[in-house]
mmCIF file of the N, C-alpha and C atoms, coordinates in Angstrom:
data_MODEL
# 
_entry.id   MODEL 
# 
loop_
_atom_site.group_PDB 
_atom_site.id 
_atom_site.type_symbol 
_atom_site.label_atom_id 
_atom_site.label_alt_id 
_atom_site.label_comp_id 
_atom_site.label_asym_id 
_atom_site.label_entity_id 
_atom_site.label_seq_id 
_atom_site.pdbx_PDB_ins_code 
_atom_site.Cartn_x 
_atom_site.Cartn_y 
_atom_site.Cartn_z 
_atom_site.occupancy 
_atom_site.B_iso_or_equiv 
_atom_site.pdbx_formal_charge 
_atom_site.auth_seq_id 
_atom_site.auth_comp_id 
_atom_site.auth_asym_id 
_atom_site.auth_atom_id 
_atom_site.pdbx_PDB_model_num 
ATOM 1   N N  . UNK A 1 1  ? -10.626 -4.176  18.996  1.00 0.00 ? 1  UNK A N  1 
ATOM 2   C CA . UNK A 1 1  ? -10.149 -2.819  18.822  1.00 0.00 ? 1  UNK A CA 1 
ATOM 3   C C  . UNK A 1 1  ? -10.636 -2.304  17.476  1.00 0.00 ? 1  UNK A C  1 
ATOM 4   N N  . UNK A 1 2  ? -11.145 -1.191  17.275  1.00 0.00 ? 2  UNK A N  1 
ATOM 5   C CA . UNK A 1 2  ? -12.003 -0.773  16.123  1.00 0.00 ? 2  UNK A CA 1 
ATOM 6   C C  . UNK A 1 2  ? -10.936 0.248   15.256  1.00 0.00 ? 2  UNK A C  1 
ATOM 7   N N  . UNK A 1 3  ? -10.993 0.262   14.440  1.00 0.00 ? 3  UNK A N  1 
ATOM 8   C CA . UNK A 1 3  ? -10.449 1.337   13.462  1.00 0.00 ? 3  UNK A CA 1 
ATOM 9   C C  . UNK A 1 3  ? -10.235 2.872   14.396  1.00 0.00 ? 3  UNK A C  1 
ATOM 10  N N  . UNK A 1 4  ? -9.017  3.680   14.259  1.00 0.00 ? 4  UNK A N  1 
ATOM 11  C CA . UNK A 1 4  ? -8.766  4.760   14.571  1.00 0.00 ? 4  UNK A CA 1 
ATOM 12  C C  . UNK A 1 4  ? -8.951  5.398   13.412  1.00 0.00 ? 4  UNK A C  1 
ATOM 13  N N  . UNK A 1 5  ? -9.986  5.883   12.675  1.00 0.00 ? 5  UNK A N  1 
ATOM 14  C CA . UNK A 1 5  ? -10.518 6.611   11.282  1.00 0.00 ? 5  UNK A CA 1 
ATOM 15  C C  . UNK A 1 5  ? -9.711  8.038   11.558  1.00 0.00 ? 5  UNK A C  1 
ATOM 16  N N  . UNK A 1 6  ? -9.099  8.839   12.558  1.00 0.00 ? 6  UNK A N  1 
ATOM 17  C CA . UNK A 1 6  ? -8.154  10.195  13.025  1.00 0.00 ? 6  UNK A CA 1 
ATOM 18  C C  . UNK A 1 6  ? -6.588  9.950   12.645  1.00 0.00 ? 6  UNK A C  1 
ATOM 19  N N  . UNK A 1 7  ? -6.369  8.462   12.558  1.00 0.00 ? 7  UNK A N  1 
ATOM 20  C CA . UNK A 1 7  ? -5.330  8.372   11.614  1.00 0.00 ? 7  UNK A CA 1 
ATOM 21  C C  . UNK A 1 7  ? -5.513  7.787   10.713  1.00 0.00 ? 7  UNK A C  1 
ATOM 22  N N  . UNK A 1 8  ? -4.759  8.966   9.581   1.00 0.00 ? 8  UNK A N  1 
ATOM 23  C CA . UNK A 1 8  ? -4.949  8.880   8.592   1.00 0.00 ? 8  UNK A CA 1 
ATOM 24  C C  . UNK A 1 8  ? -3.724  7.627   7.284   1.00 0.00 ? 8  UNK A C  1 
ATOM 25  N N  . UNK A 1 9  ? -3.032  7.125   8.420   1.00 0.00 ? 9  UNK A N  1 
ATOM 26  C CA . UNK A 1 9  ? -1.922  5.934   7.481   1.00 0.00 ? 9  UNK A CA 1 
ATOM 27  C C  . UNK A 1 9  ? -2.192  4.838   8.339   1.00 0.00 ? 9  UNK A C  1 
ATOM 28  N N  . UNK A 1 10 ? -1.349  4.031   7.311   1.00 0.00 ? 10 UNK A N  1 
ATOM 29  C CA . UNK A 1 10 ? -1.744  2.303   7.599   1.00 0.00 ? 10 UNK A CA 1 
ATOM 30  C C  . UNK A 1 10 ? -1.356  1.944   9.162   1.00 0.00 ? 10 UNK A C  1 
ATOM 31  N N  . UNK A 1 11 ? -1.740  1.356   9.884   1.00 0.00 ? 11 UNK A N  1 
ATOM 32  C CA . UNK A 1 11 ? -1.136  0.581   11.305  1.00 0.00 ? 11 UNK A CA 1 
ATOM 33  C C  . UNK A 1 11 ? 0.142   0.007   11.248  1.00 0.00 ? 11 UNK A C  1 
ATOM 34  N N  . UNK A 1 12 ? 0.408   -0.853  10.172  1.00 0.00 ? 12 UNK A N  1 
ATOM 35  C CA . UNK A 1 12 ? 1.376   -1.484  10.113  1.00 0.00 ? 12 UNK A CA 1 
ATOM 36  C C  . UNK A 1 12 ? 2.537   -0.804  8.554   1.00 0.00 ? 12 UNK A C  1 
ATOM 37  N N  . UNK A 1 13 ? 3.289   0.088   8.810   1.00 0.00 ? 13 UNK A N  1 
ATOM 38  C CA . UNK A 1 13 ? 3.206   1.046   7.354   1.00 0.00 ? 13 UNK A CA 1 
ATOM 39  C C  . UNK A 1 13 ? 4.418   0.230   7.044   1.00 0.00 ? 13 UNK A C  1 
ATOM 40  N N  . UNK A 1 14 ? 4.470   -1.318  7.430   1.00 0.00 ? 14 UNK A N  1 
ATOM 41  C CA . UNK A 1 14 ? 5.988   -1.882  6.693   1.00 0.00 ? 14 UNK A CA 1 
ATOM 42  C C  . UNK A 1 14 ? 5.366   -2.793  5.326   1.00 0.00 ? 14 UNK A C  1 
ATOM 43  N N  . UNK A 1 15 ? 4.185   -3.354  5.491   1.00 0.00 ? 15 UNK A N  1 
ATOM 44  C CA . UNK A 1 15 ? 3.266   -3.852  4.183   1.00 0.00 ? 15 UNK A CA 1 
ATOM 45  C C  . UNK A 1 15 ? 2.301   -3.035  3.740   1.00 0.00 ? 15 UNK A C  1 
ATOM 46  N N  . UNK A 1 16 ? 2.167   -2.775  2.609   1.00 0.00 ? 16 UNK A N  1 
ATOM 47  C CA . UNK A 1 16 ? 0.680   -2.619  1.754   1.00 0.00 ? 16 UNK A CA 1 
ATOM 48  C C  . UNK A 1 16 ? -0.203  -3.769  1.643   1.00 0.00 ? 16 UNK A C  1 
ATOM 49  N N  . UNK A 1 17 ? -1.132  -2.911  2.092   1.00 0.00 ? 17 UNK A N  1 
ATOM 50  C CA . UNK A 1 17 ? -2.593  -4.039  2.196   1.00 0.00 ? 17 UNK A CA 1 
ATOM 51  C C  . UNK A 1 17 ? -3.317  -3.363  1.233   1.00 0.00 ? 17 UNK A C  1 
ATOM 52  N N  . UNK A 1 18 ? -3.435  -4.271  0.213   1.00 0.00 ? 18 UNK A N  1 
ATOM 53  C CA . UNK A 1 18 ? -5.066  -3.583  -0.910  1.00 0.00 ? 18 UNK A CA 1 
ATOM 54  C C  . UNK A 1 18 ? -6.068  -4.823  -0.992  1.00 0.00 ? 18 UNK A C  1 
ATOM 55  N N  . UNK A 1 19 ? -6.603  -5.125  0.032   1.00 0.00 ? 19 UNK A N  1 
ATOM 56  C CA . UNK A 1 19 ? -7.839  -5.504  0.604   1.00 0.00 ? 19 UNK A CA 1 
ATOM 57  C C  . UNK A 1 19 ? -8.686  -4.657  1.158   1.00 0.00 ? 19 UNK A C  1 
ATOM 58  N N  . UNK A 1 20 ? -8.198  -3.668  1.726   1.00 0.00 ? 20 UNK A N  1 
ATOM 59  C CA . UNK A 1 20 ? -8.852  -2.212  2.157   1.00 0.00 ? 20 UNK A CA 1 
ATOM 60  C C  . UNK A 1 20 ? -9.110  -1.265  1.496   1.00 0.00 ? 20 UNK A C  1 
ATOM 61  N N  . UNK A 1 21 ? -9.731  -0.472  1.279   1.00 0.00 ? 21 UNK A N  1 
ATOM 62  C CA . UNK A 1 21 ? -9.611  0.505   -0.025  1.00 0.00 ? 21 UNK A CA 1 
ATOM 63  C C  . UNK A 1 21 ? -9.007  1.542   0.352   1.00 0.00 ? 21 UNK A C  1 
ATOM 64  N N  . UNK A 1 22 ? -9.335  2.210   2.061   1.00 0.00 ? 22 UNK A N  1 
ATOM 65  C CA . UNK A 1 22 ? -9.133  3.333   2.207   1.00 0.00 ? 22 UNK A CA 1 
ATOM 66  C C  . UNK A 1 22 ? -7.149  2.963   2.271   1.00 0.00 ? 22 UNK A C  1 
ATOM 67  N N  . UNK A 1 23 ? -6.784  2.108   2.845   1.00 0.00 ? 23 UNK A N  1 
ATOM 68  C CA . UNK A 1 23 ? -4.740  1.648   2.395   1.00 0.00 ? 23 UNK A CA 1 
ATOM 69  C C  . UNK A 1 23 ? -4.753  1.652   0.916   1.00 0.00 ? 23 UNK A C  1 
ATOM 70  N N  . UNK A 1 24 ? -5.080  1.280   0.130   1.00 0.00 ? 24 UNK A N  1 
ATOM 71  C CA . UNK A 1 24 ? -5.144  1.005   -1.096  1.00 0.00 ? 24 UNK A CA 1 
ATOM 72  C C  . UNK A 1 24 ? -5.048  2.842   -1.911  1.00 0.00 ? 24 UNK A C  1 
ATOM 73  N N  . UNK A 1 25 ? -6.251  2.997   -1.519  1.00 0.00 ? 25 UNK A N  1 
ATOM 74  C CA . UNK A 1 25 ? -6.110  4.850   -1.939  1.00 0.00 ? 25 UNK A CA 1 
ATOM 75  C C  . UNK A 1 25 ? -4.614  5.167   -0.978  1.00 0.00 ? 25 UNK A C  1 
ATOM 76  N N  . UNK A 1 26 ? -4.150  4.918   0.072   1.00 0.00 ? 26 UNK A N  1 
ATOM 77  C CA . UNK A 1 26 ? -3.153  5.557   0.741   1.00 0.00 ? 26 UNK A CA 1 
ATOM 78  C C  . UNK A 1 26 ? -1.997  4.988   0.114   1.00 0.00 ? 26 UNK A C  1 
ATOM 79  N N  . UNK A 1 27 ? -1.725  3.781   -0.480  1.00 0.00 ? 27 UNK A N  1 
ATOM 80  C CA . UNK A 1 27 ? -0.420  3.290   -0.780  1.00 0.00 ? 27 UNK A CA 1 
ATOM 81  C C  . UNK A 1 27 ? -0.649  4.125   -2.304  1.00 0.00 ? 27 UNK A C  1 
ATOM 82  N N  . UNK A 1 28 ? -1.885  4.016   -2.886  1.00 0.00 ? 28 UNK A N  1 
ATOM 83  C CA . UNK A 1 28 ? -1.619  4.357   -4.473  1.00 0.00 ? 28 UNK A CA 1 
ATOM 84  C C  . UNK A 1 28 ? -1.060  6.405   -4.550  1.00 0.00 ? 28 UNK A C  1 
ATOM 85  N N  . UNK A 1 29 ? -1.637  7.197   -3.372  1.00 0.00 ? 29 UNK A N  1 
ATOM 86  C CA . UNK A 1 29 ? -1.192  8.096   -3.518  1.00 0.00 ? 29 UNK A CA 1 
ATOM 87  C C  . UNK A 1 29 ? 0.663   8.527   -2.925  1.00 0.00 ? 29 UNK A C  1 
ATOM 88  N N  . UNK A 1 30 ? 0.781   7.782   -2.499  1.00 0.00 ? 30 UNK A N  1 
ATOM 89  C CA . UNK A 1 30 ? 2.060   7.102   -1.466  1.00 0.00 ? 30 UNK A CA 1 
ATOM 90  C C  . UNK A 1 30 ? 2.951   7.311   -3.091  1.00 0.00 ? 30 UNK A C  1 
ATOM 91  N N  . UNK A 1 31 ? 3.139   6.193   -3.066  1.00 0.00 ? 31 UNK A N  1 
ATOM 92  C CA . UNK A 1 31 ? 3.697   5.643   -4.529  1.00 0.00 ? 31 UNK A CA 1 
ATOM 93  C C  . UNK A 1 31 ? 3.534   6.615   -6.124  1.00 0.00 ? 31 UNK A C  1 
ATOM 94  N N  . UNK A 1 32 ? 2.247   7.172   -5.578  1.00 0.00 ? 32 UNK A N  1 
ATOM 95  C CA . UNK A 1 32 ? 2.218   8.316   -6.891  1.00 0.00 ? 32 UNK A CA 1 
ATOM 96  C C  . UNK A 1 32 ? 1.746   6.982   -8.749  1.00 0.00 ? 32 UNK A C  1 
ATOM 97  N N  . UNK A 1 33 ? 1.179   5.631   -8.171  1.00 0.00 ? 33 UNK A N  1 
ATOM 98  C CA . UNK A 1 33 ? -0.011  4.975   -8.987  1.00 0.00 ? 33 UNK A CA 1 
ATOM 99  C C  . UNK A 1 33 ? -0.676  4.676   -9.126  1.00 0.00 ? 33 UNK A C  1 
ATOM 100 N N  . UNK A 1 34 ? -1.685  3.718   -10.260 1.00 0.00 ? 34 UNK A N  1 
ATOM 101 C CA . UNK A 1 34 ? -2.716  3.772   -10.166 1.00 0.00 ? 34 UNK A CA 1 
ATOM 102 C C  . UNK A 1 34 ? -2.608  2.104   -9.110  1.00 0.00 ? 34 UNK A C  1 
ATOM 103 N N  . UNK A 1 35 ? -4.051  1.917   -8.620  1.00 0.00 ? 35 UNK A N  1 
ATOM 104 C CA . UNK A 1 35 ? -4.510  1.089   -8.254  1.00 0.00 ? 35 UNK A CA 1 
ATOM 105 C C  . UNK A 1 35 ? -3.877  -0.555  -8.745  1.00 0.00 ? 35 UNK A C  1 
ATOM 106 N N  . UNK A 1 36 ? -3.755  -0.512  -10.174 1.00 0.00 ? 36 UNK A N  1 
ATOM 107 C CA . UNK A 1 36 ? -3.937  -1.610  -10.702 1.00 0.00 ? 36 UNK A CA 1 
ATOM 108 C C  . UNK A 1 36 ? -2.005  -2.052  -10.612 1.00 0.00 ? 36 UNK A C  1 
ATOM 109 N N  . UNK A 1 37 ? -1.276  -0.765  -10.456 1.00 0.00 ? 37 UNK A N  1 
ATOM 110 C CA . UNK A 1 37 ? 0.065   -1.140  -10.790 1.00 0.00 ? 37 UNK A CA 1 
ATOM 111 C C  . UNK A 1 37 ? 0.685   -1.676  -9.364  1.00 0.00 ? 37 UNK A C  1 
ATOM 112 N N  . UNK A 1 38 ? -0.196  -0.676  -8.521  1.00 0.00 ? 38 UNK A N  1 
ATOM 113 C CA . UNK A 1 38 ? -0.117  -1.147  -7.143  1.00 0.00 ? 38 UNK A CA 1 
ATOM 114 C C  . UNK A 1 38 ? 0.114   -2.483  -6.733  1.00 0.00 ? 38 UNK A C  1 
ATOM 115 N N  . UNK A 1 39 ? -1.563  -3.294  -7.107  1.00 0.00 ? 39 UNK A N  1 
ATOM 116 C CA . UNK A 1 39 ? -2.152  -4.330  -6.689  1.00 0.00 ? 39 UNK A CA 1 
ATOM 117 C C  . UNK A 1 39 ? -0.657  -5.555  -7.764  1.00 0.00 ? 39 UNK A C  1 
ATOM 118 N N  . UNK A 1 40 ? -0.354  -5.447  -8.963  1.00 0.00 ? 40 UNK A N  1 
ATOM 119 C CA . UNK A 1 40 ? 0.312   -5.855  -9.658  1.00 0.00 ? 40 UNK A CA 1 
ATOM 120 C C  . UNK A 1 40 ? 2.058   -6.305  -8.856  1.00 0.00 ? 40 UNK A C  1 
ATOM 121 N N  . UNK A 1 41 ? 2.451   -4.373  -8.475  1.00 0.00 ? 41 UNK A N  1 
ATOM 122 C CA . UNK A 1 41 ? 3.553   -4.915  -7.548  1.00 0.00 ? 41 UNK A CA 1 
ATOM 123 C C  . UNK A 1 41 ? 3.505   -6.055  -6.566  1.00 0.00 ? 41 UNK A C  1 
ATOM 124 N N  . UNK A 1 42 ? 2.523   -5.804  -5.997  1.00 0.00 ? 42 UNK A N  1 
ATOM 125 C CA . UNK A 1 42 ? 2.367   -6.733  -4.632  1.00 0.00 ? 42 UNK A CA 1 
ATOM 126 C C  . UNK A 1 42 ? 2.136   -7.947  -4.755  1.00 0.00 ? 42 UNK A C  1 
ATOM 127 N N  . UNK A 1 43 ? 1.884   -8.625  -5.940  1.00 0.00 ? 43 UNK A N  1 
ATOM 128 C CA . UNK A 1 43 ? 1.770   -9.999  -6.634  1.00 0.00 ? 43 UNK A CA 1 
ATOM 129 C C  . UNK A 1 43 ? 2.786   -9.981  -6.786  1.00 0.00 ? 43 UNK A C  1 
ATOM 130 N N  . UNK A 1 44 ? 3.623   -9.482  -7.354  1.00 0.00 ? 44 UNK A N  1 
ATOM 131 C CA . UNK A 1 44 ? 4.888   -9.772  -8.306  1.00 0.00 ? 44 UNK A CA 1 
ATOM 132 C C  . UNK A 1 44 ? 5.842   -10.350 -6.796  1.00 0.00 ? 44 UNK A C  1 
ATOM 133 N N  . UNK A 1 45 ? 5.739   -8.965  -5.691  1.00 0.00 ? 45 UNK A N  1 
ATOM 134 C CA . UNK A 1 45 ? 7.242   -9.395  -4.942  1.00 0.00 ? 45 UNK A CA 1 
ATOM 135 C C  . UNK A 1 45 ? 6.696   -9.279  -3.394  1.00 0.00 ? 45 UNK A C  1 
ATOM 136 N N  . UNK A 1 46 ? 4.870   -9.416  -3.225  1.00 0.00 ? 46 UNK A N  1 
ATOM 137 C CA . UNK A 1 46 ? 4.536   -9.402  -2.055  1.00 0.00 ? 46 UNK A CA 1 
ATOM 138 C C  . UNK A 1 46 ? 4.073   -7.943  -0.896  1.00 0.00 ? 46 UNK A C  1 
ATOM 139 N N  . UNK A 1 47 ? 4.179   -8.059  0.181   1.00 0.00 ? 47 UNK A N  1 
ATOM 140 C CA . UNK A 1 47 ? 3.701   -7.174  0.904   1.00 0.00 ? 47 UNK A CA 1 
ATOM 141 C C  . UNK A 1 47 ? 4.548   -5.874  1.477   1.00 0.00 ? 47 UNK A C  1 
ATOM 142 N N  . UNK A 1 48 ? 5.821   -6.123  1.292   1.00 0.00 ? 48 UNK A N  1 
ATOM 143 C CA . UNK A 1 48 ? 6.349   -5.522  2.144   1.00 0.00 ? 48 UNK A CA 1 
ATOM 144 C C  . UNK A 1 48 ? 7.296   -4.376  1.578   1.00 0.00 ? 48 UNK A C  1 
ATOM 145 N N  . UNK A 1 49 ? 6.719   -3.114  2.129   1.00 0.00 ? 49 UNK A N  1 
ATOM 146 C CA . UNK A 1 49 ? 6.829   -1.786  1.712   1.00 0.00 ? 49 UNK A CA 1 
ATOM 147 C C  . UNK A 1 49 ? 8.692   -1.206  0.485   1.00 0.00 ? 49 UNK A C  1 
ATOM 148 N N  . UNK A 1 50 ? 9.493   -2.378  1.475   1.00 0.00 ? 50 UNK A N  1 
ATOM 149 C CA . UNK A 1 50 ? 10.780  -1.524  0.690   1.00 0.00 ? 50 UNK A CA 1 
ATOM 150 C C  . UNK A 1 50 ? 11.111  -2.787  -0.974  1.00 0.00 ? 50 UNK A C  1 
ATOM 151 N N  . UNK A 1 51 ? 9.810   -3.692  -0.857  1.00 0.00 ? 51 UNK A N  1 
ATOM 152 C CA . UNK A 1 51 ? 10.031  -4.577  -2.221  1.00 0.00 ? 51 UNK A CA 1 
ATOM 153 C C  . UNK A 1 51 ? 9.259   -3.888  -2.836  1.00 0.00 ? 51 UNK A C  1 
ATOM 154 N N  . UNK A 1 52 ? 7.512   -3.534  -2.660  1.00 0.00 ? 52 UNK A N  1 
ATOM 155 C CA . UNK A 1 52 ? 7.418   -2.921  -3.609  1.00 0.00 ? 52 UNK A CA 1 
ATOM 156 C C  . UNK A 1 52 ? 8.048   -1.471  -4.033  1.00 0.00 ? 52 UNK A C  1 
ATOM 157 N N  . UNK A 1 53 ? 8.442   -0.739  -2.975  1.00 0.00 ? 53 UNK A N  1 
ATOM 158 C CA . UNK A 1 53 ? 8.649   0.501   -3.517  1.00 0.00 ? 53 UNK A CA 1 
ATOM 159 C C  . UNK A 1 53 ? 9.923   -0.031  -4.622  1.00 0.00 ? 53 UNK A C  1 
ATOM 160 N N  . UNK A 1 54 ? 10.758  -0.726  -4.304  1.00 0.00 ? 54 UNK A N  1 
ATOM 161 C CA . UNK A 1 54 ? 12.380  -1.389  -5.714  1.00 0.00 ? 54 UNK A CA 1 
ATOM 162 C C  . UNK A 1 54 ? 11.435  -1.932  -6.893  1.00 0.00 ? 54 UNK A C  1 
ATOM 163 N N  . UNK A 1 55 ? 10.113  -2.800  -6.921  1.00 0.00 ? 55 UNK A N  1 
ATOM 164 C CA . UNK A 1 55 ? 9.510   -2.853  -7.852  1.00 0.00 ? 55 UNK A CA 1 
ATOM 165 C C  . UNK A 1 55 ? 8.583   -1.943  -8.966  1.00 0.00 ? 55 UNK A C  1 
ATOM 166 N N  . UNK A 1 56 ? 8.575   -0.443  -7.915  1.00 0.00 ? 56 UNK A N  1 
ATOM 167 C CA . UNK A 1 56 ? 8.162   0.878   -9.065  1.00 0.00 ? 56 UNK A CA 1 
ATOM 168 C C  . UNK A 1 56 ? 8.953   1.246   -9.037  1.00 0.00 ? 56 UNK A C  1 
ATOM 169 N N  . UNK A 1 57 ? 9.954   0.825   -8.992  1.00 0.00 ? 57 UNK A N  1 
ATOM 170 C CA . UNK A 1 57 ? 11.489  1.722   -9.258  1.00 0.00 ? 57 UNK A CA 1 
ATOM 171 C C  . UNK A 1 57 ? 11.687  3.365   -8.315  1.00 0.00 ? 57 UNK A C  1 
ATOM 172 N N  . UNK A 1 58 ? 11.235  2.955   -6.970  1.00 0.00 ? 58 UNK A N  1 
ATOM 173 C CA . UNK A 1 58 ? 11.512  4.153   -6.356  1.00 0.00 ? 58 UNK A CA 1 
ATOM 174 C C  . UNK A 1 58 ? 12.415  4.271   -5.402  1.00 0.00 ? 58 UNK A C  1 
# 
């Protein structure tokens, strides 16, 4: 099954994936950071959307 490029958010919108760039641009504008604080959350407490968003304090 190939990429649906007509939607425009993640498949699975319960993790952030920044292995991809075009999720990566979507979680960093999501979140309202840069790239690096992004990639940082997701080390710290993993993949899944409602840890990092408690880890930027949102």
């Amino acid at each position: 099954m190939s990429d649906d490029l007509k939607n425009r958010g993640p498949q699975d919108r319960a993790r952030v994936n920044t292995s991809e760039a075009w999720e990566l641009k979507y979680w960093t504008k999501e979140f309202g950071v840069t790239e690096q604080q992004l990639k940082d959350a997701v080390k710290a407490v993993g993949p899944m959307v409602t840890d990092v968003r408690k880890k930027l304090g949102q």
